[in-house]
C-alpha positions in Angstrom: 88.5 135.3 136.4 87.7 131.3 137.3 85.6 130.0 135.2 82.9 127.2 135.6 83.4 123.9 134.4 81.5 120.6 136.2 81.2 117.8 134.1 80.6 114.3 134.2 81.1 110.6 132.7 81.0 107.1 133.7 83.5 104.3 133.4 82.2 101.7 132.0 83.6 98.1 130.6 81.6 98.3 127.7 84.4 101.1 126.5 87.1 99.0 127.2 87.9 100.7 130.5 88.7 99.7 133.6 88.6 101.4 137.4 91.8 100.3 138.2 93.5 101.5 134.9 91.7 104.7 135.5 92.6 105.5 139.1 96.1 104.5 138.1 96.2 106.9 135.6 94.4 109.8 137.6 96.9 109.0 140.5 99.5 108.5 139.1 100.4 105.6 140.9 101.3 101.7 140.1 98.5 99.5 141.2 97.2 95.5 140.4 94.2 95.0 138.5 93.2 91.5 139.7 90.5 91.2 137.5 92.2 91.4 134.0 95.9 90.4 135.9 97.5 93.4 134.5 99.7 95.9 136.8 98.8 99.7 135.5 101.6 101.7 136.0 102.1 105.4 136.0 104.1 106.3 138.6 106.2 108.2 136.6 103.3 110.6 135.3 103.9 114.2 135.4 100.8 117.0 136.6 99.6 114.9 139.8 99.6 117.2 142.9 97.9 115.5 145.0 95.7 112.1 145.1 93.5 111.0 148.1 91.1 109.0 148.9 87.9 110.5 151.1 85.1 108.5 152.7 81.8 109.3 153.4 81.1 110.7 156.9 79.6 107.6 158.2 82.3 105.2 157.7 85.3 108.4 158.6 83.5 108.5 162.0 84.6 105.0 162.2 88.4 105.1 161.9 88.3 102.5 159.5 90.8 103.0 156.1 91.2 101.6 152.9 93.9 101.9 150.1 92.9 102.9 146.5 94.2 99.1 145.2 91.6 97.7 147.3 89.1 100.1 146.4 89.0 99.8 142.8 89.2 96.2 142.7 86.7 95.8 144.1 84.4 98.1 142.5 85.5 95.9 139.3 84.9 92.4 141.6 81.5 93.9 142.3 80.4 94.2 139.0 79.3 90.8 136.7 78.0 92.8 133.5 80.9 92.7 130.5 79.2 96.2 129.7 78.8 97.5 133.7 79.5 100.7 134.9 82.1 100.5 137.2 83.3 103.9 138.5 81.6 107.6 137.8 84.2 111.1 137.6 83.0 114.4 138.1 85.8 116.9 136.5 85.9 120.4 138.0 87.9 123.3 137.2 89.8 124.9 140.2 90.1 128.4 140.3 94.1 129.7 139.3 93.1 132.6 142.0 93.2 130.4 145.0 96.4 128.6 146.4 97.6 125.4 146.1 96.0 124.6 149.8 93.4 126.0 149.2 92.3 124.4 145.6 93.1 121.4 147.7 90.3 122.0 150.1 87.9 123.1 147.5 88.1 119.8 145.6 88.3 117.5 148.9 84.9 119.8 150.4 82.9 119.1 147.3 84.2 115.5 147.3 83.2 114.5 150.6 80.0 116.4 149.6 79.5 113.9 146.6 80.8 111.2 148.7 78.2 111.7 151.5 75.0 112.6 148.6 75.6 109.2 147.5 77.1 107.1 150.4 80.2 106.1 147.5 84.0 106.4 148.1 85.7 109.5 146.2 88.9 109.5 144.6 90.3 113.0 144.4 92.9 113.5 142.2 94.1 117.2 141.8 96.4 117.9 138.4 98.6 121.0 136.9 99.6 121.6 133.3 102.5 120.1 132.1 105.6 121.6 131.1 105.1 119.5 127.7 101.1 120.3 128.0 102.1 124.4 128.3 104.4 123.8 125.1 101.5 122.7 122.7 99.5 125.3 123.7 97.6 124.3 127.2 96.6 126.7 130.0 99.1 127.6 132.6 96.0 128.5 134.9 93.9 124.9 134.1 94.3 123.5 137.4 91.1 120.6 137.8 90.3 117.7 140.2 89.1 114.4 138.6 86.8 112.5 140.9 86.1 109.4 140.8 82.8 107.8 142.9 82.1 103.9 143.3 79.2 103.6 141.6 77.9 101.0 144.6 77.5 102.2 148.2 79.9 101.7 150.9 78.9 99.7 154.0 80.9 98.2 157.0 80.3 94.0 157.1 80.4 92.4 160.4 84.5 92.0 160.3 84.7 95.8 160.2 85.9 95.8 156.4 84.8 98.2 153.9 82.2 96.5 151.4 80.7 97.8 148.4 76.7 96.8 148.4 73.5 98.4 146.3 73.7 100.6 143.4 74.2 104.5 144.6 71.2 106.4 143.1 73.1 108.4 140.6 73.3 104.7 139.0 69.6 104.4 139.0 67.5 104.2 135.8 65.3 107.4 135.2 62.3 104.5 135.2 63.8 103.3 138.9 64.2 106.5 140.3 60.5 107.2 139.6 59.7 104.6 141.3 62.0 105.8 144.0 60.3 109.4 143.5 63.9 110.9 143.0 64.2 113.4 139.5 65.1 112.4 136.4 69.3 111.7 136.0 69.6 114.7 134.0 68.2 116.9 136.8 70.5 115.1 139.2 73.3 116.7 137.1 72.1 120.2 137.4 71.7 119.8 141.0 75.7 118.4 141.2 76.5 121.3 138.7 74.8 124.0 141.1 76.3 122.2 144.1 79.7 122.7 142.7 78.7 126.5 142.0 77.4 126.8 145.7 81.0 125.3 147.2 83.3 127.3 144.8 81.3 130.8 145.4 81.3 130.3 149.1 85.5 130.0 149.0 85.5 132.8 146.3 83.8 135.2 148.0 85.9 135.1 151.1 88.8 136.5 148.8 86.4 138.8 147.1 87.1 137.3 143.8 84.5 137.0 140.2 82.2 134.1 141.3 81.3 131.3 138.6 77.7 130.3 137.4 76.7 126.8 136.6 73.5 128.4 134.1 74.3 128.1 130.6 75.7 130.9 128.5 72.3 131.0 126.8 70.7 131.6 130.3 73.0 134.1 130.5 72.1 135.8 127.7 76.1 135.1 126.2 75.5 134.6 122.6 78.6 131.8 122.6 78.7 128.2 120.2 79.8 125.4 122.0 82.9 124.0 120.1 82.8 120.6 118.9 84.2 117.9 120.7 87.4 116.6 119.0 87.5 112.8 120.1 90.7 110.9 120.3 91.9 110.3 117.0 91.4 113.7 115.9 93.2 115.0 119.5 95.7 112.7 118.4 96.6 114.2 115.0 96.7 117.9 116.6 99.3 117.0 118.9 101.0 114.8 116.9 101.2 117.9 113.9 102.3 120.3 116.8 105.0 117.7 117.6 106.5 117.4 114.5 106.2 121.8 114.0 108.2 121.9 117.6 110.9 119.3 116.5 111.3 121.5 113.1 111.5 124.8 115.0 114.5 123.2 117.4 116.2 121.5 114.7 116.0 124.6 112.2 117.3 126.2 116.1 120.2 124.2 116.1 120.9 124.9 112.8 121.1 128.8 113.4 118.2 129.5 111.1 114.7 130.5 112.2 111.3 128.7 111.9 108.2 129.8 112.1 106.0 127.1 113.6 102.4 126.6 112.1 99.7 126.8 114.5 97.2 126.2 111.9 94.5 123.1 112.7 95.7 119.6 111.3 91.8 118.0 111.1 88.4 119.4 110.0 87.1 119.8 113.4 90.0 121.5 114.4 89.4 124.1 111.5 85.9 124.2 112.3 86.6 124.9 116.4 89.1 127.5 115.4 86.7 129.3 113.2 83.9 128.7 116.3 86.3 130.3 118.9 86.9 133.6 116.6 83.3 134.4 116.4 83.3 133.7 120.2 86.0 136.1 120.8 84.3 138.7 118.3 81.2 138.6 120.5 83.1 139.5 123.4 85.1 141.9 122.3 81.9 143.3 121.0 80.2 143.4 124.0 83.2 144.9 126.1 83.5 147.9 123.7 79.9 148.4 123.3 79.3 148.5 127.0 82.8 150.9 127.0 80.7 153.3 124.6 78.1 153.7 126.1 78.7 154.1 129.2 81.7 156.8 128.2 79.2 158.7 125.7 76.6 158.7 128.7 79.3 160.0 130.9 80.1 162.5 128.3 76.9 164.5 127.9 75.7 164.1 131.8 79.2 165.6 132.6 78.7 168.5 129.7 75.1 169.0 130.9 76.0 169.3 134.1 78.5 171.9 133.6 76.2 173.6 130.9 74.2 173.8 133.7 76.5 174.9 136.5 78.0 177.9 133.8 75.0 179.2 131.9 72.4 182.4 133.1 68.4 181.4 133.1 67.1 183.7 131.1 65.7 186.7 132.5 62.2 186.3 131.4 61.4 182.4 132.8 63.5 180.8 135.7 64.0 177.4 135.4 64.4 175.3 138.2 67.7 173.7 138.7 65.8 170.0 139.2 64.2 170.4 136.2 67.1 171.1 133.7 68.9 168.1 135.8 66.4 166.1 134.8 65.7 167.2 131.3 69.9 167.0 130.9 69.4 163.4 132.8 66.5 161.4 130.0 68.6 163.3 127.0 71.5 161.6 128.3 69.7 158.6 128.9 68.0 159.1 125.0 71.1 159.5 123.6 72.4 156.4 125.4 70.1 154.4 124.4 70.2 155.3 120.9 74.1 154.5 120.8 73.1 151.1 122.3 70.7 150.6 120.2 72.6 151.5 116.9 76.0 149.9 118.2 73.8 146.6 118.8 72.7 146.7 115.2 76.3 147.6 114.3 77.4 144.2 116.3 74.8 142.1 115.3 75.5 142.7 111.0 79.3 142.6 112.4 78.8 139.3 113.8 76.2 138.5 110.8 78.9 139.3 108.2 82.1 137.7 109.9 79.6 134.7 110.7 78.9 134.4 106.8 82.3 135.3 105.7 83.7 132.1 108.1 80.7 129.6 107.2 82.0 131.0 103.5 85.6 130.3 104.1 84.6 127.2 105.6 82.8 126.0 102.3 86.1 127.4 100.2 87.8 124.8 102.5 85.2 122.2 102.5 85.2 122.2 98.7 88.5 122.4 98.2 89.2 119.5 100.5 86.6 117.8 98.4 88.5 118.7 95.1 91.9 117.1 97.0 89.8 113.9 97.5 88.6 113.5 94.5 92.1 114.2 92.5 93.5 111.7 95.2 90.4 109.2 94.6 91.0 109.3 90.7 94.6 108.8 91.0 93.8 105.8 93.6 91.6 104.2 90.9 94.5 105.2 88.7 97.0 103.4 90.6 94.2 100.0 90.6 93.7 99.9 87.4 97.6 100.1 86.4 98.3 97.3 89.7 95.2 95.5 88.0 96.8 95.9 84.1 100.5 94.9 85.5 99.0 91.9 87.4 97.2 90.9 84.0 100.1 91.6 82.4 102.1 89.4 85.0 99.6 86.3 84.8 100.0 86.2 81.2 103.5 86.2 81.1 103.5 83.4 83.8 100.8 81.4 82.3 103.4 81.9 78.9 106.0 80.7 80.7 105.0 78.3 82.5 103.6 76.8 78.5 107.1 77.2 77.4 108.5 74.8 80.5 105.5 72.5 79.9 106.8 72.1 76.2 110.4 71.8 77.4 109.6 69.2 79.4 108.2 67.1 77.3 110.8 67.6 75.5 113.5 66.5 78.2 111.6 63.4 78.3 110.9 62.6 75.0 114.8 62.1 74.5 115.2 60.4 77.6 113.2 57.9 76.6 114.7 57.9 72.9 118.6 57.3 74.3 119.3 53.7 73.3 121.9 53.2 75.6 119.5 53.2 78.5 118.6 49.4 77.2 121.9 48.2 76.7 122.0 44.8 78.6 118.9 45.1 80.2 115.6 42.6 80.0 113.1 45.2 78.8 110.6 42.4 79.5 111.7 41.6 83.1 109.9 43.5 85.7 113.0 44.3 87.7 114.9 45.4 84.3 112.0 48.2 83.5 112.6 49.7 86.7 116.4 49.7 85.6 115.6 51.2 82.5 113.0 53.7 83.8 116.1 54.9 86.6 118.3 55.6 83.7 115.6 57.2 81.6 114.9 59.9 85.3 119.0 60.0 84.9 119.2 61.7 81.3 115.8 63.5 82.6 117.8 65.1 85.7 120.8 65.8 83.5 119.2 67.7 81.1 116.5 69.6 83.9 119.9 70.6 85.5 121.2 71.8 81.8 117.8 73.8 81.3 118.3 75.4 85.2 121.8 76.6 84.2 121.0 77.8 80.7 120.4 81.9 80.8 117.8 81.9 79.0 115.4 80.4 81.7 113.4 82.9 83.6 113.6 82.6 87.5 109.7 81.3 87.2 110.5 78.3 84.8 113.8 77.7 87.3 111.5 77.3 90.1 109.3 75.0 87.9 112.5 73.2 86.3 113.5 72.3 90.5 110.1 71.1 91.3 109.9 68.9 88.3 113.3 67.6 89.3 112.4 67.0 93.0 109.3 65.3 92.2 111.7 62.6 89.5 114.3 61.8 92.3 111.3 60.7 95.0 110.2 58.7 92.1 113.0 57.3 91.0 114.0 56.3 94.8 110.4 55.2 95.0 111.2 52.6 91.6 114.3 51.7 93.5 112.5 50.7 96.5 110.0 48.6 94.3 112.7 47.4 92.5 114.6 45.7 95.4 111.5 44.6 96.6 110.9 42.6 93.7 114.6 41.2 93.7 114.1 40.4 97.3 111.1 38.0 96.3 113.2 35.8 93.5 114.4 32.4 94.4 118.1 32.0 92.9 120.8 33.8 95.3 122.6 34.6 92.3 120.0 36.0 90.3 119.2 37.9 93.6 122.8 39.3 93.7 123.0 39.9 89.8 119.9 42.1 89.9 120.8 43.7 93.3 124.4 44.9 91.6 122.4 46.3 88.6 120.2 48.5 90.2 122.7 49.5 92.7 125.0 50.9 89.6 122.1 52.2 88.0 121.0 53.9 91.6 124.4 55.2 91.6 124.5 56.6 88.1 121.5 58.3 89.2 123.1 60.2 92.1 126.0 61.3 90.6 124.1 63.7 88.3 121.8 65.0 91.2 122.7 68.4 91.5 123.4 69.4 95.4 121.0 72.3 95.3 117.8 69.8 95.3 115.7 69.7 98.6 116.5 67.8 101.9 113.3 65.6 100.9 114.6 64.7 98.2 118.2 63.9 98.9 117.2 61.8 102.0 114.9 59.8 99.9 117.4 59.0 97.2 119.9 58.1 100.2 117.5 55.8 102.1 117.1 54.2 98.7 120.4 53.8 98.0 121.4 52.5 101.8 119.0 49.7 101.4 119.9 48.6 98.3 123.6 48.3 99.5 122.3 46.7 102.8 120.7 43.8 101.0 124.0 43.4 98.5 125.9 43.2 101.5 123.1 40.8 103.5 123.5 38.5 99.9 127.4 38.8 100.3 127.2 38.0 104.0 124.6 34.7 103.2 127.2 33.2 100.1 130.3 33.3 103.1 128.3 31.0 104.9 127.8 29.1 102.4 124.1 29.6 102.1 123.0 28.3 98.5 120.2 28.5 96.6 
């Protein structure tokens, strides 16, 4: 039996769509979206019978064509608004009953019906199932046209092209279309849904097949709940559960063993739809055997009456006519009938009363025991915070006590640096150039005994990388003294006191680099070099001066 399903949406850039992306998809076709400078492409796409692209009457009695590239940019060129509404889809359901041809002219009659309503291009684009679709549960029988309308109208310019102009009324405010004296938008939608009735009945009745109605099941008098709808995400984590259950049941295949795969919802909603549909199906099933009794009950005692009647001698003393035991056999029948009815409804109703309660109570069970899971999983969150919050405590004090303990050995280092008596040997403590001397072989012992404290076990990997910081730091200011120092020697007036001073701090500069470890940074080593290159360009510029007899 086809069943009725005529629904619509817009497509609007305030989503985060786009009518090329969407027509793309729909078609299954590459195409260009100018607008953005993307290329959408799903050519590859399974389920896409057929896609085509129908005009309204007016401009097909011209002759004139256009391609869907062309169309949909620009039905996105037309639009200015970051939040405008660039294309409109109908979705219909076509009936499984019919043939492939003829679902085909189904969907292209009521889209040239929508197309010439509006004075907008449609986009018909019919799909099937998937193989993969079938496999997670789908419909084999869901075959359904998506239809996508310009939401402007489509005019001929003076070169004969195809231009998209004014807003098609199904655009319209409800506040402009009063003015325009048209119905509200939501009545507008009824009228489409009843159009799409009118079309489908008229090609199922020519097969003599159930038609559809576009009422509502409560206009129907069908006591059916709408399910909820799912949204994305949660669509998302159904298929991706029945995934994983199908990649389980093949490997557990493979493996000669059997798996049963679990069917059961992976989000709330899903629970909550599942428990929906049940009660659905128990209301049909309801009504199918209720209307099954009475109507075989009624059956029952007409039939006996009748034969009662056909096999039994009036009495002698009173004839009876035959009409009148007919009849009286007829309303007992019809009593009786309606007492069934009436007590199987009751039955039906408490039926559908109890499993209503005993679902909303299962549902509950679930809810609260879902609620019991988060809160065991909140309290072990906090859990886990407060032991990340203890262990980074923890960690802060022990760096904060390390980094005390390096503070203490350095001062340490340093204090017998400066203690070494050696470091003065021959040296004018008071000359200016001399203290730099000193203070280079003072940043020697430092470095020698920083390296000792790097290579000594006992050091944690956070006082290392303190220890190498520290050490960095004393070569660039030792190279830094260096600098200053030949600077000063640069600036005295006797040659030979020039040369005397230049040779000390070029040993001491030496000494220095010989107890640099290799493992200190680039930075560092290029500063102590371009120290130590300039010192021994200026010996060698003194050198150079006393061959050519230069005095001073």
């Amino acid at each position: 039996m086809a069943i009725f399903i005529a629904s619509t949406k817009s497509i609007s850039r305030g989503k985060g769509q786009s009518a090329v992306a969407s027509a793309s998809y729909r078609a299954g076709e590459k195409l260009e979206d100018k607008r953005c400078g993307k290329v959408h492409d799903y050519s590859k796409r399974y389920g896409v019978m057929s896609a085509d692209i129908i005009l309204p009457s007016s401009l097909k009695d011209k002759k004139v064509t256009i391609n869907r590239g062309e169309i949909w940019n620009k039905a996105e060129q037309a639009e200015n608004r970051k939040d405008a509404r660039v294309a409109r889809e109908w979705l219909v359901n076509l009936p499984y009953e019919l043939s492939e041809k003829e679902r085909k002219e189904l969907a292209h009659r009521f889209s040239q019906k929508l197309a010439d309503r509006y004075g907008v291009i449609a986009d018909c684009a019919i799909h099937k199932p998937t193989d993969k679709e079938i496999e997670r549960g789908a419909d084999p029988r869901n075959f359904h046209a998506h239809i996508m309308l310009t939401t402007r109208k489509a005019e001929l310019n003076d070169n004969n092209e195809i231009v998209l102009t004014d807003k098609s009324t199904a655009e319209l405010s409800d506040k402009k279309r009063r003015e325009l004296g048209l119905e509200r938008m939501s009545h507008e939608v009824k009228q489409v849904r009843q159009l799409w009735e009118s079309v489908a009945n008229e090609k199922l009745a020519e097969h003599g097949l159930d038609l559809i109605d576009s009422s509502s099941y409560k206009s129907q008098g069908i006591d059916i709940e709408p399910q909820l709808k799912m949204g994305s995400v949660a669509t998302k984590l159904e298929r991706r559960k029945y995934a994983e259950e199908l990649k389980k049941a093949k490997a557990a295949k493979e493996k000669g063993e059997s798996y049963e795969i679990d069917k059961s919802p992976a989000t709330k909603l899903g629970v909550i739809n599942e428990i929906i549909n049940e009660r659905n199906e128990l209301i049909f099933n309801l009504e199918i055997e209720d209307n099954k009794l009475i109507n075989d009950k009624a059956e029952q005692i007409i039939f006996a009456k009748k034969q009662d009647i056909e096999h039994t001698t009036p009495p002698p003393t009173k004839a009876i006519s035959t009409d009148v035991v007919k009849s009286n056999a007829v309303a007992q029948a019809l009593a009786l009938a309606k007492s069934v009815k009436s007590k199987r409804e009751q039955e039906k109703i408490a039926e559908a009363k109890a499993r209503a309660e005993e679902a909303m109570r299962l549902q509950q069970q679930r809810e609260a025991e879902q609620a019991k899971q988060q809160a065991i999983e909140q309290a072990k969150l906090e859990q886990a915070r407060v032991e990340a919050e203890r262990a980074k405590q923890a960690q802060a004090e022990q760096r904060q006590l390390e980094i005390n303990q390096f503070k203490e050995a350095k001062q340490e280092i340093y204090v017998k640096a400066r203690s070494n008596p050696d470091h003065f040997k021959n040296i004018e403590a008071d000359n200016p150039i001399g203290q730099k001397i000193i203070a280079i072989n003072v940043a020697s012992e430092a470095v020698r005994k920083l390296n000792t404290y790097i290579d000594d076990p006992t050091t944690t990997d956070y006082q290392k990388r303190y220890a190498v910081g520290e050490r960095d730091v004393l070569i660039d200011l030792t190279a830094e003294q260096a600098r200053k120092a030949l600077t000063v020697t640069k600036e005295l007036y006797g040659r030979s006191d020039r040369k005397t001073h230049t040779n000390e701090l070029q040993g001491a500069l030496d000494n220095f680099a010989k107890v640099t470890s290799d493992n200190v940074s680039k930075e560092a080593q290029k500063s102590l070099q371009d120290a130590q290159q300039a010192i021994k360009d200026y010996s060698n510029e003194i050198n150079r001066s006393n061959s050519y007899g230069m005095r001073r």
